[in-house]
LUMLUMVEX-285016 format. One line per field, with one value per residue (C-alpha): residue number from 1; residue in three letters; x, y, z. Coordinates in Angstrom, 1 decimal, m for minus. Layout:
<fipas>
pos: c(NUM,...)
code: c(Ala,...)
px: c(X,...)
py: c(Y,...)
pz: c(Z,...)
</fipas>
This chain:
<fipas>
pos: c(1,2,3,4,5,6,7,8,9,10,11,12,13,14,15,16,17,18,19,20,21,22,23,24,25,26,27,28,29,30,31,32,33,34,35,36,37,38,39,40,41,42,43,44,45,46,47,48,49,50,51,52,53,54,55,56,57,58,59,60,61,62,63,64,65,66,67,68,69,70,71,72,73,74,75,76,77,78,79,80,81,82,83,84,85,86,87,88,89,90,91,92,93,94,95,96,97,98,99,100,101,102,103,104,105,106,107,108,109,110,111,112,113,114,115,116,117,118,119,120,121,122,123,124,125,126,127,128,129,130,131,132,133,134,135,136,137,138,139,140,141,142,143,144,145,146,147,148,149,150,151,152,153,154,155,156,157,158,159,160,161,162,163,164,165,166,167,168,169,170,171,172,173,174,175,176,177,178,179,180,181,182,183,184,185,186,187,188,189,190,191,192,193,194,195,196,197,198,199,200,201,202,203,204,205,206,207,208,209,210,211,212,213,214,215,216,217,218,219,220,221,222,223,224,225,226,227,228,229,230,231,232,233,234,235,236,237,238,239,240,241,242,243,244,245,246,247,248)
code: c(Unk,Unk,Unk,Unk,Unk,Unk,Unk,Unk,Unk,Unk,Unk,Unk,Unk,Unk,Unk,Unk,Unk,Unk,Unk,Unk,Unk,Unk,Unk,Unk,Unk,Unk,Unk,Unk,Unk,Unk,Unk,Unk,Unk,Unk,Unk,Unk,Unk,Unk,Unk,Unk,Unk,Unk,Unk,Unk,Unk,Unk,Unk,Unk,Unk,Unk,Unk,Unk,Unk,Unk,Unk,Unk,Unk,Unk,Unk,Unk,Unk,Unk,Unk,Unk,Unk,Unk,Unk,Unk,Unk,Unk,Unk,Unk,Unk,Unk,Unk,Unk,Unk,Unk,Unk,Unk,Unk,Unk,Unk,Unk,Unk,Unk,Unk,Unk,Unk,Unk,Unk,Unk,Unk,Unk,Unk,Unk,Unk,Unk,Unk,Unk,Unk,Unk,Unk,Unk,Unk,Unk,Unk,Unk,Unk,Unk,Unk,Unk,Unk,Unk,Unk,Unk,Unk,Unk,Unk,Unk,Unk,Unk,Unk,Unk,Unk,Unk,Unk,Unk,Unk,Unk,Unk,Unk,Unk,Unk,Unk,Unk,Unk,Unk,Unk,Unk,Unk,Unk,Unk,Unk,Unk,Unk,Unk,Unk,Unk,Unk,Unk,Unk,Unk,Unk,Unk,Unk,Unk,Unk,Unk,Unk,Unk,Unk,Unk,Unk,Unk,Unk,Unk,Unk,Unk,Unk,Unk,Unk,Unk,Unk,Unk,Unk,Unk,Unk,Unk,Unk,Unk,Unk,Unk,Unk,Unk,Unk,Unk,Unk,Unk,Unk,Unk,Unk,Unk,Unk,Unk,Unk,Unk,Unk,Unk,Unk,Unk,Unk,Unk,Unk,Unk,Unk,Unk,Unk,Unk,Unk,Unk,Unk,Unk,Unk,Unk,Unk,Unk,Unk,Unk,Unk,Unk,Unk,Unk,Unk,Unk,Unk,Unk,Unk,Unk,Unk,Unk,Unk,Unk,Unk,Unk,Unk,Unk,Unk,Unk,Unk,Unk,Unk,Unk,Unk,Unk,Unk,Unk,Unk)
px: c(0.0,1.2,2.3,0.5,3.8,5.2,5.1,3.5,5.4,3.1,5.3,4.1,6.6,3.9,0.5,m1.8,m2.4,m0.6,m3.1,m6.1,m4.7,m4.2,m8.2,m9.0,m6.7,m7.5,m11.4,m10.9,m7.5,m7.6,m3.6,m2.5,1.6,1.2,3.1,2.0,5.1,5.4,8.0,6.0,2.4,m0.1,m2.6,m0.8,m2.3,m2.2,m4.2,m7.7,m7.0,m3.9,m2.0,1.3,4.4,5.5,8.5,10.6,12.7,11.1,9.8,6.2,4.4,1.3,1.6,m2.1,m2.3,m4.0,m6.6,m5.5,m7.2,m9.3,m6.6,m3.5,m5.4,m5.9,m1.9,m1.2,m0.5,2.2,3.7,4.0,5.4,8.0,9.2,10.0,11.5,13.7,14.5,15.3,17.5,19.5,19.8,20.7,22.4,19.1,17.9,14.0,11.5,7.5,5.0,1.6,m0.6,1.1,4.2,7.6,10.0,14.2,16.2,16.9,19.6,18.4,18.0,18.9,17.0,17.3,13.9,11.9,10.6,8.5,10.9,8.0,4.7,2.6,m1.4,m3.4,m6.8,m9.1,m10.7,m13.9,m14.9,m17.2,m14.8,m12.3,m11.1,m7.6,m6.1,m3.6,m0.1,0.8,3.9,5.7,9.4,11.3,14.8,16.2,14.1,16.8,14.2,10.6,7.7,8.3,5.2,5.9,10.3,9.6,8.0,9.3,12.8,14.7,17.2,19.2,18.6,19.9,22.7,24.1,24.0,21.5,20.4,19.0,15.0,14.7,16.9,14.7,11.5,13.1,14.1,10.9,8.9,11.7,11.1,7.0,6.8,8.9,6.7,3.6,4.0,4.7,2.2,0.6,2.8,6.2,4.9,4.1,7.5,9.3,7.1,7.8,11.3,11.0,7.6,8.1,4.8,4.8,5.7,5.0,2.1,m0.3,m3.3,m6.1,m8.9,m11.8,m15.3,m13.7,m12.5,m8.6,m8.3,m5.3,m3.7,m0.7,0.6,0.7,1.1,m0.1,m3.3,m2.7,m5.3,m3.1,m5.3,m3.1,m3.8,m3.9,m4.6,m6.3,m6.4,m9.1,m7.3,m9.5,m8.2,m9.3,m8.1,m7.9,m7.7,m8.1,m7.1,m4.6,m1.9,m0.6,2.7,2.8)
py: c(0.0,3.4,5.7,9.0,11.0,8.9,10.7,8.7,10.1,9.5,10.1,11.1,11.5,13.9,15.3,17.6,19.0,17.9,19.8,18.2,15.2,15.6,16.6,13.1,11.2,14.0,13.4,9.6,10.2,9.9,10.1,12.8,13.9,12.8,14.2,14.1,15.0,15.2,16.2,17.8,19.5,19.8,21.9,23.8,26.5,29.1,31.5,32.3,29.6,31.1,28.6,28.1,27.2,23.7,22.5,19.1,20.8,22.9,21.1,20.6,19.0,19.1,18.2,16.3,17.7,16.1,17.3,20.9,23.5,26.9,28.8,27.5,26.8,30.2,30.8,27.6,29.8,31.9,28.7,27.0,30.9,30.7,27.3,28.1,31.2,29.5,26.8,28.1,30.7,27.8,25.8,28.4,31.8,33.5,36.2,35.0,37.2,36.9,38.8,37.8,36.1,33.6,34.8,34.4,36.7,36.6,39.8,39.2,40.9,39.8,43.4,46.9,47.4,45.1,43.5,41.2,38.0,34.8,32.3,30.3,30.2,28.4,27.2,26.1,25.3,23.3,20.2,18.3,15.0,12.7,10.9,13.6,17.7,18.1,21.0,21.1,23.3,23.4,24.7,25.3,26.6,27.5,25.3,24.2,25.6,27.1,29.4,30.6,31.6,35.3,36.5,35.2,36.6,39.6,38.1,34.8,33.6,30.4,29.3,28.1,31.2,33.8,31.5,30.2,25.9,23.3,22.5,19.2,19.3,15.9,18.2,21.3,18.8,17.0,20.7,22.1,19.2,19.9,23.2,23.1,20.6,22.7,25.8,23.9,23.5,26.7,29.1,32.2,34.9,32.9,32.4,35.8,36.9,34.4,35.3,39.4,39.0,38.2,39.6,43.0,44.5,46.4,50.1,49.7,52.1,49.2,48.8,46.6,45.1,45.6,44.7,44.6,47.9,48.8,51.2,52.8,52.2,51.7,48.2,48.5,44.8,41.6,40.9,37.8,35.7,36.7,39.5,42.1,45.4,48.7,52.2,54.0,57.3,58.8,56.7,54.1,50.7,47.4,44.2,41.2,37.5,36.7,39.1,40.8,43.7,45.3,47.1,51.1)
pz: c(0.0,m0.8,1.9,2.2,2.2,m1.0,m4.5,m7.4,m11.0,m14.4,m17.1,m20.8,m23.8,m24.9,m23.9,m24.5,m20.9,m17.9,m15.6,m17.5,m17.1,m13.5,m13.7,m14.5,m12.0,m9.4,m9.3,m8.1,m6.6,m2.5,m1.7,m3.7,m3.7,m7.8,m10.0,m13.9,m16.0,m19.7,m22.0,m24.2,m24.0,m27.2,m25.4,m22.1,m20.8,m18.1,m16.3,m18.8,m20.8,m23.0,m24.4,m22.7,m25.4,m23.9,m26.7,m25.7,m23.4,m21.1,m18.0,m17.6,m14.6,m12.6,m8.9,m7.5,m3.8,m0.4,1.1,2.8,4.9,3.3,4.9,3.1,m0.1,m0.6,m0.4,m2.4,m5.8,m3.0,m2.2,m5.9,m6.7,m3.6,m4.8,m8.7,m8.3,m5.2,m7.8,m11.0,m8.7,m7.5,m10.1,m13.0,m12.7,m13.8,m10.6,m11.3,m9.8,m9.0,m10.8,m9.5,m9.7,m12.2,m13.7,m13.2,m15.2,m15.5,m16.9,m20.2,m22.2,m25.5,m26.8,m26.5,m23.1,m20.5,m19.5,m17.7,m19.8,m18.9,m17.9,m16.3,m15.2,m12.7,m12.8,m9.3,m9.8,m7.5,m8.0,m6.3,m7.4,m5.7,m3.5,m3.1,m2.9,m3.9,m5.7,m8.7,m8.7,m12.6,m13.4,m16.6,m16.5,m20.1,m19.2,m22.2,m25.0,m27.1,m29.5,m29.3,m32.5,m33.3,m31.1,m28.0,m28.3,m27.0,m23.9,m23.1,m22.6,m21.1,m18.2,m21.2,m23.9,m20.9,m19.4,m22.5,m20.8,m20.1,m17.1,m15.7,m15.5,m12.9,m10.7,m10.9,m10.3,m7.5,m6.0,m6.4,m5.0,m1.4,m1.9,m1.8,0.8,3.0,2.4,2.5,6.1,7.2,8.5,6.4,8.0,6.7,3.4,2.9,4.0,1.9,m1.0,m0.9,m0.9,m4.6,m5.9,m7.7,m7.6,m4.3,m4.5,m8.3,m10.4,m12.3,m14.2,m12.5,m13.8,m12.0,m13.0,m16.6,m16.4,m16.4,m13.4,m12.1,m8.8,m6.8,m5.0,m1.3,m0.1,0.3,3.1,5.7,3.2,0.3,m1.2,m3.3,m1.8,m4.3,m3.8,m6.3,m7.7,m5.1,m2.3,m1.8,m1.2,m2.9,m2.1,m4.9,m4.6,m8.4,m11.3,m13.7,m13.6,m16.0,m14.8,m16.2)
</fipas>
């Protein structure tokens, strides 16, 4: 019998969705701690459904979670965040930051300005079947993809475009798995701390979109529950849980 604690890997040489795959094992799924891993993805996406460019050689997985409590499911995108930035900042020279709610960007010197690109991205979304509630952290990080379609260059990069080597991807998986465990257990306040020390929004003038409108504001922090918190022109505050930025 499988121990709780014990991580059950599904490999696919190529796939159209590791995070709709996880769907499907997640609704009947009562351990969690699975990890569906392809090396390719047909059909990836990301936060609204955009498609998410998954080439042999970037590293694609989505990890099947237990059962957890309201309280840290609503920081579980922080954690995933925490753990990819930590990761690809150990494992490659790149200094990767946190743009929430789903990106994470790298300086890239690829042109005449220096600027953050996408170096990876991450995807939770919640499942409830009828013999279980788990959640699913998706994550998609741009190692080794060595070129990119013409519209998507002058946002996206890779840990192997900016440092000029490979890097191992079962390394940076069995990192990041360490890494989110670790985090997993620690209480709201630490993973809030942990997270701001590489999120660059706070301080920063943004674009939010509220009610469908783009409205102006300014990024003050981060609430307990993981709200962002922005000050708009009139001062008023507004606190989000779910949305898009834009940076100005």
């Amino acid at each position: 019998m499988r121990n709780s604690n014990q991580i059950c890997f599904l490999f696919y040489p190529k796939i159209g969705s590791t995070n709709l795959k996880a769907k499907e094992i997640a609704k009947n799924n009562l351990h969690g701690w699975t990890v569906v891993l392809a090396n390719s993805q047909s059909k990836g996406y990301g936060k609204g459904k955009r498609f998410w460019f998954s080439p042999a050689g970037g590293l694609y997985f989505s990890l099947i979670l237990p059962k957890i409590s309201v309280k840290k499911l609503q920081l579980l995108p922080f954690v995933t965040a925490i753990a990819v930035v930590k990761t690809i900042r150990e494992k490659s020279s790149l200094k990767a930051v946190i743009k929430w709610p789903n990106d994470i960007l790298a300086p890239s010197y690829f042109q005449k300005k220096p600027a953050f690109k996408k170096v990876a991205g991450i995807l939770v979304e919640n499942i409830v079947g009828e013999k279980s509630r788990t959640s699913i952290a998706g994550v998609g990080i741009n190692t080794n993809i060595k070129s990119f379609p013409k519209y998507l260059s002058p946002e996206a990069t890779s840990v192997v475009k900016e440092q000029g080597k490979n890097v191992d991807n079962k390394e940076i998986l069995s990192l990041f798995l360490k890494l989110f465990r670790e985090f997993l257990k620690k209480n709201n306040r630490e993973i809030l701390k942990e997270y701001k020390k590489y999120e660059i929004l706070i301080g920063r003038k943004i674009r939010a979109v509220v009610q469908n409108k783009k409205v102006p504001g300014t990024v003050l922090d981060f609430d307990k529950d993981g709200a962002i918190m922005i000050k708009l022109k009139e001062d008023k505050i507004i606190k989000i849980l779910e949305g898009s930025l834009e940076l100005t």
